[in-house]
Biopython code that builds the backbone (N, CA, C, O; Angstrom):
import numpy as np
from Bio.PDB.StructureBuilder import StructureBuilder

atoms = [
    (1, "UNK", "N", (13.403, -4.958, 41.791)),
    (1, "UNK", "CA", (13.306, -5.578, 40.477)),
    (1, "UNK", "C", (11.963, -6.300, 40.392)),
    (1, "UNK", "O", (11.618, -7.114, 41.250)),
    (2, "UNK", "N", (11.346, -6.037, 39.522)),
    (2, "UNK", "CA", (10.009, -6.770, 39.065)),
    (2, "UNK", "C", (10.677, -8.103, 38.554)),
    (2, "UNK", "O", (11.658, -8.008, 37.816)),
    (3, "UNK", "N", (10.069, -9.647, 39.002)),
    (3, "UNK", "CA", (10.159, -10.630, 38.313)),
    (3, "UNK", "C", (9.696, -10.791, 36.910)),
    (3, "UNK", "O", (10.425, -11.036, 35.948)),
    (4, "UNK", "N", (8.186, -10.602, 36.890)),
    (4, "UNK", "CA", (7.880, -10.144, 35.575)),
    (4, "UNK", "C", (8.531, -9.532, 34.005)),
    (4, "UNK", "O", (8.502, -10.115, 32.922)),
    (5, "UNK", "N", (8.990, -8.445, 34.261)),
    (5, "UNK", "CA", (9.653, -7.947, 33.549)),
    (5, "UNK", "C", (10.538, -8.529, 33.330)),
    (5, "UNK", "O", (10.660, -8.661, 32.112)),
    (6, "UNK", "N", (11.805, -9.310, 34.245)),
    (6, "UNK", "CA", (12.537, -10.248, 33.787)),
    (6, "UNK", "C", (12.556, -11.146, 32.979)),
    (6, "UNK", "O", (13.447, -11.534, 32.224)),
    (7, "UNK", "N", (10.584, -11.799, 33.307)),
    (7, "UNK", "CA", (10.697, -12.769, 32.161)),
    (7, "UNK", "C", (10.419, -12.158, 30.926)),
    (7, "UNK", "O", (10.885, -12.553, 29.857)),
    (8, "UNK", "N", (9.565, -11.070, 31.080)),
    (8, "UNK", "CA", (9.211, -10.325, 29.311)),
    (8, "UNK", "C", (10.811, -10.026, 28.590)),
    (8, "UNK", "O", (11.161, -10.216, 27.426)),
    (9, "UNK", "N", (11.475, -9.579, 29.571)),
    (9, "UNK", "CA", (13.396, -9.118, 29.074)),
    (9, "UNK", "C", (13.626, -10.672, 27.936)),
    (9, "UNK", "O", (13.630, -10.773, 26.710)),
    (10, "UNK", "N", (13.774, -11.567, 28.906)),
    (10, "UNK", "CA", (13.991, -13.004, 28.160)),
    (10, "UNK", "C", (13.261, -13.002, 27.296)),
    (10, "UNK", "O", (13.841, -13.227, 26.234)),
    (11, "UNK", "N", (11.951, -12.815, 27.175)),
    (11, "UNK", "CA", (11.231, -13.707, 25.625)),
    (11, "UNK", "C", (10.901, -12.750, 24.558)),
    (11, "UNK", "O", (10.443, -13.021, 23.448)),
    (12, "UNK", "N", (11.256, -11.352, 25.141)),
    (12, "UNK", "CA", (11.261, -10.125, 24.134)),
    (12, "UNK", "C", (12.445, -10.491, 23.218)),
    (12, "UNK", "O", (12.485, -10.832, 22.036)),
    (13, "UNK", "N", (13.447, -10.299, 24.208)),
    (13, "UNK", "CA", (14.828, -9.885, 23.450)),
    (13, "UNK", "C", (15.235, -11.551, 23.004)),
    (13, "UNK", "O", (16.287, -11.576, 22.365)),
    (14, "UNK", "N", (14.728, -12.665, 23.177)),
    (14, "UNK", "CA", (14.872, -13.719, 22.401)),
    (14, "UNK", "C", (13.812, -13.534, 20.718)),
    (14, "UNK", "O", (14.095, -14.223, 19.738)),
    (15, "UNK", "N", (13.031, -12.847, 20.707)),
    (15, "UNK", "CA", (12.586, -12.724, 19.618)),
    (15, "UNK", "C", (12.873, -11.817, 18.984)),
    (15, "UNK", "O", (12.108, -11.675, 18.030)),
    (16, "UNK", "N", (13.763, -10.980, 19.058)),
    (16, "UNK", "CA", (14.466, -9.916, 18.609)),
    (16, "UNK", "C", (15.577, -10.452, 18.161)),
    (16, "UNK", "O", (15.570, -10.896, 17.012)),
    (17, "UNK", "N", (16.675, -10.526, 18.894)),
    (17, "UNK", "CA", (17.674, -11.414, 18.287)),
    (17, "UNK", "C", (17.417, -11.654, 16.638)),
    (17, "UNK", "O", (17.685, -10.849, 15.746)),
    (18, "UNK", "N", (16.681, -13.308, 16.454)),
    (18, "UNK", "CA", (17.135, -13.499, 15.340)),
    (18, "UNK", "C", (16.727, -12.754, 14.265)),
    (18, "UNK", "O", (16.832, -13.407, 13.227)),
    (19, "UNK", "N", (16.261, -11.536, 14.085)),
    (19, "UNK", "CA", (16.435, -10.758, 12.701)),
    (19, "UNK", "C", (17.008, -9.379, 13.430)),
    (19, "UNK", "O", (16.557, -8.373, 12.883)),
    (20, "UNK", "N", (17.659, -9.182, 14.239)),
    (20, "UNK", "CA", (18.575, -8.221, 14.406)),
    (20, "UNK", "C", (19.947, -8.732, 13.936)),
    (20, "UNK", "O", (20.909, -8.013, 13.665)),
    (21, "UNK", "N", (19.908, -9.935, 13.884)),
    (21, "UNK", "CA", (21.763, -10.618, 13.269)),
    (21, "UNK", "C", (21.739, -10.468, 12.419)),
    (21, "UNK", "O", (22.857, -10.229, 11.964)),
    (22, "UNK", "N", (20.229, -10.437, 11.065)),
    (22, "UNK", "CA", (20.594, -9.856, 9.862)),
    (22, "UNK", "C", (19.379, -9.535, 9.527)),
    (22, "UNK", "O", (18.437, -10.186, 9.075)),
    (23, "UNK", "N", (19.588, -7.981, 9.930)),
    (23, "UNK", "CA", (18.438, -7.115, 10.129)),
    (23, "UNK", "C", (18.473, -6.318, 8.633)),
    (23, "UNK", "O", (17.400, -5.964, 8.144)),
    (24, "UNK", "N", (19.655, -6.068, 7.974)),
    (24, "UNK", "CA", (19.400, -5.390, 6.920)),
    (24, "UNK", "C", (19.019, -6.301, 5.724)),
    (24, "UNK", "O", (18.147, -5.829, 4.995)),
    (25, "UNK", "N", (19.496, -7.483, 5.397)),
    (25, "UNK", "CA", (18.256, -8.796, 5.209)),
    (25, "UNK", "C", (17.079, -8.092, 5.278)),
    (25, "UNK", "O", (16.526, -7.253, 4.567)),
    (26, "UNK", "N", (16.763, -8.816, 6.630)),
    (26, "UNK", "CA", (15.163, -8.751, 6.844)),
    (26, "UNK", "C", (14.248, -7.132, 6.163)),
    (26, "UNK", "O", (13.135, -6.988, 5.657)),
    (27, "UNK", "N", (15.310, -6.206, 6.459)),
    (27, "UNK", "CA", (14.534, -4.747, 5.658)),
    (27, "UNK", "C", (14.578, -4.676, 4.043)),
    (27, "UNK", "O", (13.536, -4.403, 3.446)),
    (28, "UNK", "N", (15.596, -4.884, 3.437)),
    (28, "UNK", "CA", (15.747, -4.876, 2.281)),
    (28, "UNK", "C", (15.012, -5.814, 1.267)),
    (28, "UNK", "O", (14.531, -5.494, 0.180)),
    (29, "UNK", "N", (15.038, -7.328, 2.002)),
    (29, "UNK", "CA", (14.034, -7.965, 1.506)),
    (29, "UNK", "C", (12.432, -8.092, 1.847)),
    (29, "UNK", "O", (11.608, -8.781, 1.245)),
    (30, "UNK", "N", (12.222, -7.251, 2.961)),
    (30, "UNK", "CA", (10.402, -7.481, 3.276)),
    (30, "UNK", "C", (10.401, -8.758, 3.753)),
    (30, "UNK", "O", (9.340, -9.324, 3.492)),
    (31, "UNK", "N", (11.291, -9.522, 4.437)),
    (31, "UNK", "CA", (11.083, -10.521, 5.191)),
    (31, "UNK", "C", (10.157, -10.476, 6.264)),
    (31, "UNK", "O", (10.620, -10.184, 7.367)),
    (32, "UNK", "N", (8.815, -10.729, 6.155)),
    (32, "UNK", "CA", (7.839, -10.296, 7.031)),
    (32, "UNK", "C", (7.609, -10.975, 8.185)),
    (32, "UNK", "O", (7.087, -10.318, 9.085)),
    (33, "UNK", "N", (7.850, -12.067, 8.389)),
    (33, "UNK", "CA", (8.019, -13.499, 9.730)),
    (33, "UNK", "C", (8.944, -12.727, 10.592)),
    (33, "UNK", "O", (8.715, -12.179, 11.670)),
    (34, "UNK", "N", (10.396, -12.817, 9.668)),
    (34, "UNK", "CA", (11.403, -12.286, 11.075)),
    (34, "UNK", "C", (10.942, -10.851, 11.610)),
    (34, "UNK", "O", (11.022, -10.646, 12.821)),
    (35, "UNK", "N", (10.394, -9.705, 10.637)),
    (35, "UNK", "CA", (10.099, -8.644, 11.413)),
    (35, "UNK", "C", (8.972, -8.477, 12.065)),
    (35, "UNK", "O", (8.653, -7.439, 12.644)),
    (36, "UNK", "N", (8.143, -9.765, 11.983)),
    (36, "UNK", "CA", (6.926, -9.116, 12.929)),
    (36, "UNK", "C", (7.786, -9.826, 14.406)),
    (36, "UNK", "O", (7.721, -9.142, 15.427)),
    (37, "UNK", "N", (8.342, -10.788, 14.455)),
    (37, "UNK", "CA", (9.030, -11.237, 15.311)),
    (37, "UNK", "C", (10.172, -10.322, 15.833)),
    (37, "UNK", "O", (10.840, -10.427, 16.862)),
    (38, "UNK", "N", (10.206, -9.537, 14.994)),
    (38, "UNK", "CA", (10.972, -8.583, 16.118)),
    (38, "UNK", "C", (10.581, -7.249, 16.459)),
    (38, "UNK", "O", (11.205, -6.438, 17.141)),
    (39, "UNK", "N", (9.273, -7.101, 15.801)),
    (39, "UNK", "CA", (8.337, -6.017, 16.734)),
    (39, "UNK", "C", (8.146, -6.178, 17.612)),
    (39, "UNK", "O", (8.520, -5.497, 18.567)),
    (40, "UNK", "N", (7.144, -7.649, 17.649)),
    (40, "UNK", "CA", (6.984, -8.358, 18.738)),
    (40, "UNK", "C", (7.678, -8.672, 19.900)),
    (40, "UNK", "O", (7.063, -8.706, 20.965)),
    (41, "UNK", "N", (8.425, -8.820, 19.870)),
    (41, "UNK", "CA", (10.287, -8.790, 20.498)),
    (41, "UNK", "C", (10.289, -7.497, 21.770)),
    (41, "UNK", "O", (10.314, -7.430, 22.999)),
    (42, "UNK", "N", (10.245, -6.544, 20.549)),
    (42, "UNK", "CA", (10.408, -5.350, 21.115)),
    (42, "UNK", "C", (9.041, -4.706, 22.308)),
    (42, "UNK", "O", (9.118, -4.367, 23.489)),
    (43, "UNK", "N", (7.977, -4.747, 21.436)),
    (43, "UNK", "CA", (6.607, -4.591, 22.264)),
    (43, "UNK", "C", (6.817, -5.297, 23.515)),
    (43, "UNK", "O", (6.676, -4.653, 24.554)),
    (44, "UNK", "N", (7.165, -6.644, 23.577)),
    (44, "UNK", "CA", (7.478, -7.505, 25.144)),
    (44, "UNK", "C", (8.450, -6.549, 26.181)),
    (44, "UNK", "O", (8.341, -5.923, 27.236)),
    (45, "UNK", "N", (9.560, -6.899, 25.058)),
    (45, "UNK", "CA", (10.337, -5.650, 26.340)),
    (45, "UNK", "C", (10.026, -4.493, 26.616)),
    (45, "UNK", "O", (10.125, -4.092, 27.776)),
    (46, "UNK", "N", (9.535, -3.618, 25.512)),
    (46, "UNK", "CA", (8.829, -2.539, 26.291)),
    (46, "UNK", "C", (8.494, -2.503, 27.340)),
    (46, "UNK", "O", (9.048, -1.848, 28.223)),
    (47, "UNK", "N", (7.205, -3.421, 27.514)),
    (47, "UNK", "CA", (6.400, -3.749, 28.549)),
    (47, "UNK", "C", (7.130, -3.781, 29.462)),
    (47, "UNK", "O", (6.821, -3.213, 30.509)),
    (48, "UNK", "N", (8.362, -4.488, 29.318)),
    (48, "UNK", "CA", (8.810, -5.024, 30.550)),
    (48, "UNK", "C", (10.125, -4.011, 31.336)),
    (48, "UNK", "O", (10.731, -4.101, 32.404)),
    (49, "UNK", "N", (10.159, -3.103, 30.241)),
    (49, "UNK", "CA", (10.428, -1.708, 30.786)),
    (49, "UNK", "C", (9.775, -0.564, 31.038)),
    (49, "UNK", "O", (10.128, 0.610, 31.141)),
    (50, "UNK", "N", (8.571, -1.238, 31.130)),
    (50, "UNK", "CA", (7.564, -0.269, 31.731)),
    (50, "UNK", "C", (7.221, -0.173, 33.518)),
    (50, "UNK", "O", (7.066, 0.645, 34.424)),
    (51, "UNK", "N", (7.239, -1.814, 33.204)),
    (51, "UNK", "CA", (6.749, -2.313, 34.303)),
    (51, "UNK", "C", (8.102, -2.494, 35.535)),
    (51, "UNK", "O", (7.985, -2.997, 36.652)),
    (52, "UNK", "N", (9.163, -2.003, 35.011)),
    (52, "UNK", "CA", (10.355, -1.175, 36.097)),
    (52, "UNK", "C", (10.307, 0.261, 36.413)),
    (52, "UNK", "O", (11.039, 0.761, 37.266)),
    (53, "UNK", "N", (9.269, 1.059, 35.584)),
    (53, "UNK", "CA", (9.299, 2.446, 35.768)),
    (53, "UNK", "C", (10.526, 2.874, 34.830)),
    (53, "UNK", "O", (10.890, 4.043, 34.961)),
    (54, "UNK", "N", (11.192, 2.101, 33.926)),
    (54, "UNK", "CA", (12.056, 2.884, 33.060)),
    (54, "UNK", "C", (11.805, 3.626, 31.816)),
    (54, "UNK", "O", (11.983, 3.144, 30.698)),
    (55, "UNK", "N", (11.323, 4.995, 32.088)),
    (55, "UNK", "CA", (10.140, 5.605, 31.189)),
    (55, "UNK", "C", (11.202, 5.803, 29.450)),
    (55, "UNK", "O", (10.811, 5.436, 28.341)),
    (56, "UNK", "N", (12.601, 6.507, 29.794)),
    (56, "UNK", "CA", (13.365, 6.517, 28.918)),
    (56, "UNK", "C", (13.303, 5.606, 28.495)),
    (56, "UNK", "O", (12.360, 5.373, 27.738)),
    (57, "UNK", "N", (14.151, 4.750, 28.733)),
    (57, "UNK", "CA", (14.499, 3.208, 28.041)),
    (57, "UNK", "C", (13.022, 2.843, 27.237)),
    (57, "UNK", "O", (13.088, 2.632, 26.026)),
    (58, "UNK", "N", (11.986, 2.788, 27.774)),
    (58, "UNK", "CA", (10.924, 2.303, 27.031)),
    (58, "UNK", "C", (10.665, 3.397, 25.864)),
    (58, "UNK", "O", (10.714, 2.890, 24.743)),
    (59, "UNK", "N", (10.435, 4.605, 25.882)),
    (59, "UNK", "CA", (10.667, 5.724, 24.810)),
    (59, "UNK", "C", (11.468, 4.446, 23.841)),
    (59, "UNK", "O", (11.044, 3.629, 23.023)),
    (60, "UNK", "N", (12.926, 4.778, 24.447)),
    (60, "UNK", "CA", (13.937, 4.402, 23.185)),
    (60, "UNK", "C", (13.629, 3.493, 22.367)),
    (60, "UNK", "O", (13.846, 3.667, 21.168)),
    (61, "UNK", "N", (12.847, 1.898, 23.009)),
    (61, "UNK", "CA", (12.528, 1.303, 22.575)),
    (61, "UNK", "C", (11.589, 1.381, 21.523)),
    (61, "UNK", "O", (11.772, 0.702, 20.513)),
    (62, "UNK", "N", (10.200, 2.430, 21.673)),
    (62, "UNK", "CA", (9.341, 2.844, 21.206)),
    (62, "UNK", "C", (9.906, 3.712, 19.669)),
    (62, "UNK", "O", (9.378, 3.455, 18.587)),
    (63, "UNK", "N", (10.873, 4.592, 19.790)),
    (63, "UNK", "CA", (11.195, 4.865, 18.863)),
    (63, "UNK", "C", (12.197, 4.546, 17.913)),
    (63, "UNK", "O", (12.431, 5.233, 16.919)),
    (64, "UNK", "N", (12.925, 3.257, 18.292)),
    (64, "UNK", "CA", (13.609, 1.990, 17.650)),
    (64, "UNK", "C", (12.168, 1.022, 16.642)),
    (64, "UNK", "O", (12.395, 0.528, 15.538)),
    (65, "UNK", "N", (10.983, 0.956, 17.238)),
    (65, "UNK", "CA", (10.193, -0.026, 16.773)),
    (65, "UNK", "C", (9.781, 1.249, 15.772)),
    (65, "UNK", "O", (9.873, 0.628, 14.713)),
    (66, "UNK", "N", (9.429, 2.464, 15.408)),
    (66, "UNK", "CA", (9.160, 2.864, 14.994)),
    (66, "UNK", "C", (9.373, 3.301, 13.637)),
    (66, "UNK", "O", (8.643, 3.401, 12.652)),
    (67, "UNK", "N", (11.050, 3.618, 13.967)),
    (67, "UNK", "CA", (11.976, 3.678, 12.947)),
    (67, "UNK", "C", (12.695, 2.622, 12.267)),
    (67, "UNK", "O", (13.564, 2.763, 11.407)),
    (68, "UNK", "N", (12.172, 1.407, 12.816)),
    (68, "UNK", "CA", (12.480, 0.297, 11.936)),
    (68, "UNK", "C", (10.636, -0.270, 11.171)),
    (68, "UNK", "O", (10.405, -0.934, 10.160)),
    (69, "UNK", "N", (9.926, 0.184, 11.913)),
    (69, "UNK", "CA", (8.774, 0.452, 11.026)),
    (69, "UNK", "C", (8.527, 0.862, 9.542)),
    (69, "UNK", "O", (7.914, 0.278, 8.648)),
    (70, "UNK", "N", (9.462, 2.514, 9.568)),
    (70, "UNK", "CA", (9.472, 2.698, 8.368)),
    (70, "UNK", "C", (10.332, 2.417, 7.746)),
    (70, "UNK", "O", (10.143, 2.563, 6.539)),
    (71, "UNK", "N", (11.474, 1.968, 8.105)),
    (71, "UNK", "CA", (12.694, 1.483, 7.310)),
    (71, "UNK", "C", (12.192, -0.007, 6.338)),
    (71, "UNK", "O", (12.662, -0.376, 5.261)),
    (72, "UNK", "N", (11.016, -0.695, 7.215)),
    (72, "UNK", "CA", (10.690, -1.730, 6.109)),
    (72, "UNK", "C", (9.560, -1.205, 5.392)),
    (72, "UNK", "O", (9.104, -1.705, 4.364)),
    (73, "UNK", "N", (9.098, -0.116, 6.007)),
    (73, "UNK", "CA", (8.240, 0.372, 4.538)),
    (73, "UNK", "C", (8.695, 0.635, 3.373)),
    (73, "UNK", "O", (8.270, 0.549, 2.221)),
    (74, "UNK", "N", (9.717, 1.000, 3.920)),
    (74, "UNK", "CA", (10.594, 1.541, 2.633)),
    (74, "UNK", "C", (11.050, 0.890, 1.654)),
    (74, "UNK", "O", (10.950, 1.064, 0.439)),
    (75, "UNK", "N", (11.682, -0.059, 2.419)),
    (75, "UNK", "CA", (12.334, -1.625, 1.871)),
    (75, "UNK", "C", (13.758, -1.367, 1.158)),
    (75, "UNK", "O", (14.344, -2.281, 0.578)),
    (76, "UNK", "N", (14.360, 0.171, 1.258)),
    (76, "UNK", "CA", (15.666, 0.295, 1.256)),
    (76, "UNK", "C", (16.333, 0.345, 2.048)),
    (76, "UNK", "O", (15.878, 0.173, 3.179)),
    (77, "UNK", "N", (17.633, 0.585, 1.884)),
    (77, "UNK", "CA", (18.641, 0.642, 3.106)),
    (77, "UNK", "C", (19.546, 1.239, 2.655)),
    (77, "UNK", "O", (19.900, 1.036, 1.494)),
    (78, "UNK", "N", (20.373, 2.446, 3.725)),
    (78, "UNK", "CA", (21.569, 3.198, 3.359)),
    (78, "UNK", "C", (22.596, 2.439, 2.975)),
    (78, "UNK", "O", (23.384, 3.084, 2.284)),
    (79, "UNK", "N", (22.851, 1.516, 3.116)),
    (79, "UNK", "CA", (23.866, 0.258, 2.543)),
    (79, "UNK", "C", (24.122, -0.186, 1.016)),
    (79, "UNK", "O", (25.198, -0.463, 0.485)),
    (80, "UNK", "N", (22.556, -0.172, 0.345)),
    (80, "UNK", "CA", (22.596, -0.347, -0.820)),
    (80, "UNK", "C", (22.996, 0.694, -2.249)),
    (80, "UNK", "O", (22.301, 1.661, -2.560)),
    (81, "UNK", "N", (23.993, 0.351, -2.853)),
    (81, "UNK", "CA", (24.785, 0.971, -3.896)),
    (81, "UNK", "C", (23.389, 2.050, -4.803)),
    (81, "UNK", "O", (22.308, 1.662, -5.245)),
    (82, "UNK", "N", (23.671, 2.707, -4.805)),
    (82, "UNK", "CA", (23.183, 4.002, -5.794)),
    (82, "UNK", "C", (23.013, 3.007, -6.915)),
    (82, "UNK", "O", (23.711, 2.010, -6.734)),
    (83, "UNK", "N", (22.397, 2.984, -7.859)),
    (83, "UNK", "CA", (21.533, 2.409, -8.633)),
    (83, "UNK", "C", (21.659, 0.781, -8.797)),
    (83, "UNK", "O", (21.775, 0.196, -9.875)),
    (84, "UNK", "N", (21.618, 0.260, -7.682)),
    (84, "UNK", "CA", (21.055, -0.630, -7.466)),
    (84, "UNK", "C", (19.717, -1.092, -6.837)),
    (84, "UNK", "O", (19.484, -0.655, -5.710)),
    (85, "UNK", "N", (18.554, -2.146, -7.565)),
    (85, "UNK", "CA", (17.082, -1.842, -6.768)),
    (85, "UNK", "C", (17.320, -3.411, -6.134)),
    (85, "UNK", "O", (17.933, -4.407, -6.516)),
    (86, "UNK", "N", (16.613, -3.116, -5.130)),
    (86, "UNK", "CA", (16.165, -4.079, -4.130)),
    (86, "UNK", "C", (15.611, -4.939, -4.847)),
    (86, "UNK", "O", (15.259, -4.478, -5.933)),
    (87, "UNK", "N", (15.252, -6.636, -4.600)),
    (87, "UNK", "CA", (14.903, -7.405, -5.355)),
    (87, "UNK", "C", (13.530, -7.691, -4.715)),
    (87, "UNK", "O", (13.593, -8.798, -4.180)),
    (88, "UNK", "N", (12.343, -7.146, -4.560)),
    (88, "UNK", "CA", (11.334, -7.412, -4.165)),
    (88, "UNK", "C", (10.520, -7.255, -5.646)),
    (88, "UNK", "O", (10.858, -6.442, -6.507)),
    (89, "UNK", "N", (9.447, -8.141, -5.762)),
    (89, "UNK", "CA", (8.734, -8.760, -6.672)),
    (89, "UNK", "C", (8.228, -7.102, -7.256)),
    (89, "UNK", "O", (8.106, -6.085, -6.574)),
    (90, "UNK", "N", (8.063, -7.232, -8.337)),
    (90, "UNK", "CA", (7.471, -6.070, -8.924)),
    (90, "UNK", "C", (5.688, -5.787, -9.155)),
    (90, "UNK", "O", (4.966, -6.541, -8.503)),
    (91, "UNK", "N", (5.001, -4.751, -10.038)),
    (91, "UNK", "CA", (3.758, -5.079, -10.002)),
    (91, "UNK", "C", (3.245, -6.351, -10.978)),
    (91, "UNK", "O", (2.094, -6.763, -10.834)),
    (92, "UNK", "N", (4.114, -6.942, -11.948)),
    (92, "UNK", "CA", (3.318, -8.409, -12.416)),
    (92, "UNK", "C", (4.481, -9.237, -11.745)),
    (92, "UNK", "O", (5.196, -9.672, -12.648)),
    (93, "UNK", "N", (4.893, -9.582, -10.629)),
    (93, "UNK", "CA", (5.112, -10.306, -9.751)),
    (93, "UNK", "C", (6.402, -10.683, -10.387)),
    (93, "UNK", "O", (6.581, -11.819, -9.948)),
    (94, "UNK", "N", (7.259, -10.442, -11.047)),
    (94, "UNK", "CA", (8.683, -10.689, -11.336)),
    (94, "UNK", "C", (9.499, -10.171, -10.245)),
    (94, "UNK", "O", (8.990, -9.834, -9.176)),
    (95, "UNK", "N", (10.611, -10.104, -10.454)),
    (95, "UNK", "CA", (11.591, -9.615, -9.677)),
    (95, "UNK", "C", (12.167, -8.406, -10.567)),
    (95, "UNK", "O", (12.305, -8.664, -11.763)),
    (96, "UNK", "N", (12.522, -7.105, -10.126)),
    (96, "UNK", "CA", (13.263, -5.957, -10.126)),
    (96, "UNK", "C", (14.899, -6.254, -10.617)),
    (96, "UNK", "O", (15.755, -6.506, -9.769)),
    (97, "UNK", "N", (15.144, -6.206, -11.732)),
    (97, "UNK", "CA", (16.172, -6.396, -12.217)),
    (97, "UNK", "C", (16.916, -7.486, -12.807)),
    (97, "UNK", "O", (18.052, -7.294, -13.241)),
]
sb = StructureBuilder()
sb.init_structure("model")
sb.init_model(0)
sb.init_chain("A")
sb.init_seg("    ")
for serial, (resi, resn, name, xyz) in enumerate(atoms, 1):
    if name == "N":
        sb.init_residue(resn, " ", resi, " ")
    sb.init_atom(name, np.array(xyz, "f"), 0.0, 1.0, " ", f" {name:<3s}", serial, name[0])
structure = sb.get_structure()
């Protein structure tokens, strides 16, 4: 076991956490604090599943950060009702609906 990596495990997956508890929040609204905080999150542990030689696991990770990449590009979510729009500010800065 790498010590290292242990500690990246801890301060990754502590910054992950809080917008994985309400992660579809954070996508739907473009909450941009909690998700760079949980890129960030993720990038740590990567690392720190790198630095065990766990080539999978780090993949997975890699393509978890990825696909939640575009999921906030998107700023929808399979959750939300068929013609209902997301409430992110529009182009003269109102709100959508």
């Amino acid at each position: 076991m790498h010590p290292v990596s242990t500690i990246l495990f801890l301060f990754g997956y502590a910054l992950t956490l809080p917008a994985l508890t309400r992660l579809v929040a954070v996508m739907n609204e473009r909450q941009r604090l909690p998700f760079a905080g949980h890129q960030l999150g993720m990038g740590v542990a990567l690392v720190g599943w790198l630095l065990r030689g766990r080539w999978l696991i780090a993949g997975i990770h890699l393509a978890w950060m990825v696909a939640a990449r575009v999921w906030f590009a998107l700023g929808t979510s399979a959750t939300t009702p068929p013609g209902q729009q997301s409430r992110r500010p529009g182009r003269r800065g109102g709100t959508n609906g």
